[in-house]
C-alpha positions as CSV (number, residue, x, y, z in Angstrom):
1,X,66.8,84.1,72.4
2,X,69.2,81.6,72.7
3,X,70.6,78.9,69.9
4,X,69.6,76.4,72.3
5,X,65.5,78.0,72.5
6,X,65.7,78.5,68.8
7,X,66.4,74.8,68.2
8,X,63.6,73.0,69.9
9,X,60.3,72.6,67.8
10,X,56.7,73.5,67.2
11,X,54.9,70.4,67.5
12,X,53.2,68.1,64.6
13,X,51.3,65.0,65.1
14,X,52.1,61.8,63.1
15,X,49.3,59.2,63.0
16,X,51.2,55.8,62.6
17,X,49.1,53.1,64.4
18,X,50.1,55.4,68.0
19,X,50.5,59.5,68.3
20,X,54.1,59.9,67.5
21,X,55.0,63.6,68.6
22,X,57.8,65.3,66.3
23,X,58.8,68.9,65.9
24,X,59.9,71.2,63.4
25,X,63.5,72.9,64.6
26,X,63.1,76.3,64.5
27,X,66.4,77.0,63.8
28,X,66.1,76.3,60.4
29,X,63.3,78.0,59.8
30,X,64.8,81.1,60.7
31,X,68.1,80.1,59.1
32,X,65.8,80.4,55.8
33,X,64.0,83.2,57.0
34,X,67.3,84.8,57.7
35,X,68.4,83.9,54.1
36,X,65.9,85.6,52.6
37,X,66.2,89.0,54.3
38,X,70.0,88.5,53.8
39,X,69.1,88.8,50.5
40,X,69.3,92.8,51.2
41,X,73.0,92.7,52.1
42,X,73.3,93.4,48.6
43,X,72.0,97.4,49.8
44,X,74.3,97.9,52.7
45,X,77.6,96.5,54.6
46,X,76.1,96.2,57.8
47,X,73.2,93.7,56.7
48,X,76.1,91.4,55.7
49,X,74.9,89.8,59.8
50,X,72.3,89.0,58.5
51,X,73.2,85.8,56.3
52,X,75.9,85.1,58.9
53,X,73.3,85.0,61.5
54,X,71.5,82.7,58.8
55,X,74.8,80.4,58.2
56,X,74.9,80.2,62.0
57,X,71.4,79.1,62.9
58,X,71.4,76.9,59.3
59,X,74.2,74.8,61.1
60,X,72.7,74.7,64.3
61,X,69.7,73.2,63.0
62,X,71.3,70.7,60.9
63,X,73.5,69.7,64.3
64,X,70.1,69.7,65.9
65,X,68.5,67.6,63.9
66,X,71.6,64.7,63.5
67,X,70.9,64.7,67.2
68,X,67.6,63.7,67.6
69,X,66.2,62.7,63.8
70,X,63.4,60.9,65.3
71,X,61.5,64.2,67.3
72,X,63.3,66.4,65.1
73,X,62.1,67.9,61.2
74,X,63.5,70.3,58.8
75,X,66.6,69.1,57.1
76,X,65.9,70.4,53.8
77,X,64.7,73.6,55.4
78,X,67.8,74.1,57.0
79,X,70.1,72.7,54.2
80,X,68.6,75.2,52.3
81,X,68.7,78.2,54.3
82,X,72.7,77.6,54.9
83,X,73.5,77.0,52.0
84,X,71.7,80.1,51.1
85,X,73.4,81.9,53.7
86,X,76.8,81.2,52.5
87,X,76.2,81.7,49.0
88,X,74.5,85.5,49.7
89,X,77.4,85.8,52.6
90,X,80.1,85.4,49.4
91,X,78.8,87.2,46.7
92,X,77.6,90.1,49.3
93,X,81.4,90.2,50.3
94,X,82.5,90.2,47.5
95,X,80.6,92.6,46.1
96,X,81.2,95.4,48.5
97,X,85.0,94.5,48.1
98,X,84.8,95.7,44.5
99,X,82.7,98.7,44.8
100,X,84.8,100.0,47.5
101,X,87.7,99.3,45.1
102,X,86.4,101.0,42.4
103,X,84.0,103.4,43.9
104,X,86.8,106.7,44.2
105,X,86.5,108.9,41.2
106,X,90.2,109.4,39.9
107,X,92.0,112.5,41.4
108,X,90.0,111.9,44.5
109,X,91.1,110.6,47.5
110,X,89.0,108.6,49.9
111,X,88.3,110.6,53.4
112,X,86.6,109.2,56.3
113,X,84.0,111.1,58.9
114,X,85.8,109.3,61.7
115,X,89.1,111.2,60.7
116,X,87.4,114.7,60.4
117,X,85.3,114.2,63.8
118,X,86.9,115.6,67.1
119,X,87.1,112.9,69.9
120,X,84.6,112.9,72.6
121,X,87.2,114.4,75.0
122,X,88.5,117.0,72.8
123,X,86.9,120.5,71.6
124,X,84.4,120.0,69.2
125,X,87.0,121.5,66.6
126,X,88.6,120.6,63.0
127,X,90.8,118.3,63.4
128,X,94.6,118.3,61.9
129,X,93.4,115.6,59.8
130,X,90.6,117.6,58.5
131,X,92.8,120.7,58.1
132,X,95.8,118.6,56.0
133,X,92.2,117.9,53.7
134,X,92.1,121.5,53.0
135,X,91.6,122.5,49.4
136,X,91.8,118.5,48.8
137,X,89.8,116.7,46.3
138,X,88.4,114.1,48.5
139,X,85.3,111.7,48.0
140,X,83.3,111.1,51.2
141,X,80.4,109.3,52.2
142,X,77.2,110.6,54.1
143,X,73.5,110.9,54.9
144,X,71.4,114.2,54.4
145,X,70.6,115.5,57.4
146,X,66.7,115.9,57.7
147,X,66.7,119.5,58.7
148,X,69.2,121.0,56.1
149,X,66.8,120.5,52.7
150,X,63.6,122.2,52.7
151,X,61.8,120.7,49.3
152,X,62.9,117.1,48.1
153,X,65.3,117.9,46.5
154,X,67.9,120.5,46.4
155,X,71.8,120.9,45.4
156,X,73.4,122.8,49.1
157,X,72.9,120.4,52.7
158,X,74.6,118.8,55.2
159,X,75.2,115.7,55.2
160,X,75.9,113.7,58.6
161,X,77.8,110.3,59.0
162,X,75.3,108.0,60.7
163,X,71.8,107.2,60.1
164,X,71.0,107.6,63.6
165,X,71.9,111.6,63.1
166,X,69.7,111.3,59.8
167,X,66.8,109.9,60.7
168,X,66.3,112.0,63.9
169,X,67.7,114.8,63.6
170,X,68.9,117.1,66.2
171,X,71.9,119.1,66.5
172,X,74.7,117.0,65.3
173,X,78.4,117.6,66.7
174,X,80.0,120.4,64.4
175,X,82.4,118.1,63.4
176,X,80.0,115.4,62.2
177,X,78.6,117.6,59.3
178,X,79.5,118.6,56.2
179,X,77.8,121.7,54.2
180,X,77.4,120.2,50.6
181,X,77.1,122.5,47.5
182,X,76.7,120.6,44.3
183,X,77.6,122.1,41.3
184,X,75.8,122.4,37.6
185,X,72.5,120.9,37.4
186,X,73.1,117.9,39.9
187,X,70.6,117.5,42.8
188,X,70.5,115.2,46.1
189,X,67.0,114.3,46.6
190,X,66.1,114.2,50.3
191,X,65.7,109.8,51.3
192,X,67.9,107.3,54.0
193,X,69.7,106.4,51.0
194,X,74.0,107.1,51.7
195,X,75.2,109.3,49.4
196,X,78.7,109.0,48.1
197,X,80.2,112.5,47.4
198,X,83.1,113.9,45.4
199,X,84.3,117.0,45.7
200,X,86.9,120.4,46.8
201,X,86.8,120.1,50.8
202,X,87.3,122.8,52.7
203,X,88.1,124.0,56.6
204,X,86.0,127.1,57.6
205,X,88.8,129.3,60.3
206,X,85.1,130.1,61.8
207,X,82.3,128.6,62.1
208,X,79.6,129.2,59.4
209,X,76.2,129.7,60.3
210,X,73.5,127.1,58.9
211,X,69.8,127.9,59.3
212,X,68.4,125.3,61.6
213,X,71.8,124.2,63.1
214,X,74.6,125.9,65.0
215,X,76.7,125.8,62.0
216,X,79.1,124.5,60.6
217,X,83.1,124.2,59.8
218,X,83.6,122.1,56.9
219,X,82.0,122.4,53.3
220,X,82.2,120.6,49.9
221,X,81.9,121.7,46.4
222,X,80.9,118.5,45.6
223,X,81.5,117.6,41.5
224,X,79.3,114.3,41.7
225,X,76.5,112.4,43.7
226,X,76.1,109.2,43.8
């Protein structure tokens, strides 16, 4: 759907002496709708489009709507919606710039899927950055892979680095899972939600069979779950 499709109207009738036709731009009402959902932002980086996509269609209405005040309604509809935008668009930035500031445990260091999974073009093997990670502390992020906990909840899975792998399953590339063990009485209960992990990483020379899965080469003895 284009900006341009998105501005024009549904149509209202005015009686003033003569049908006057006017219309409703529909960019801002889904600027507002937009606004709302942007609301969840708050949950995860990548819903941050969402009251950018908001902003965006809040100014397009208001554009609209200078253009052509006499067929076109909605002002305050789409004041309001860009305005709410920006406003969840700040705070939303803001707060994921402070949690991923302050979200590594001390004596941890932060370590990424993308640097312990092998390029497309390349054996799916450890890579040298996950073998320099090697009896690390390290704090990772991750989703349980659906397949590797068989009650709700349990303290060893895998965990996987997208939700795509997590929500359907399948046999992930070695290098995109990570055998979790979590130690004393801490459990990961089994949901979409991503779990941020802190714990001893370590490199299997082998690969390690996994019921369910191939198996895997890299495991965690993780000291907290978030």
């Amino acid at each position: 759907m284009s900006l341009s499709s998105v501005a024009s109207n549904s149509e209202v009738i005015l009686d003033s002496g003569q049908d006057v036709y006017q219309t409703i731009s529909r960019a801002a009402v889904v600027s507002l709708t937009l606004a709302v959902l942007g609301l969840s932002s708050f949950m995860a980086v990548p819903l941050i489009v969402l009251p950018i996509a908001g902003l965006v269609f809040g100014l397009v209405g208001l554009s609209a709507i200078r253009r052509y005040p006499q067929e076109l309604l909605g002002r305050p509809i789409a004041i309001l919606g860009a305005c709410l935008s920006g406003v969840t668009l700040l705070a939303g930035s803001l707060y994921h710039s402070y949690v991923y500031a302050t979200e590594v445990p001390e004596g941890y260091t932060r370590v990424s899927f993308f640097s312990l999974a092998a390029d497309k073009n390349q054996p799916d093997q450890p890579t040298a950055a996950a073998v320099s990670c090697h009896g690390q502390q390290i704090f990772i992020k991750g989703y349980v892979h659906p397949s590797s906990m068989a009650s709700a909840m349990e303290q060893k899975f895998i965990i996987v680095p997208d939700l795509g792998t997590c929500c359907f399953g399948g046999q992930p590339p070695l290098t995109h899972m990570i055998e979790v063990h979590l130690t004393g009485d801490q459990y990961a209960y089994r949901n979409l939600r991503k779990k941020s992990l802190a714990g001893k990483f370590s490199v299997n020379p082998q690969l390690k069979p996994v019921n369910g899965l191939t198996g895997v080469y890299y495991e965690l003895q993780a000291d907290l779950i978030k």
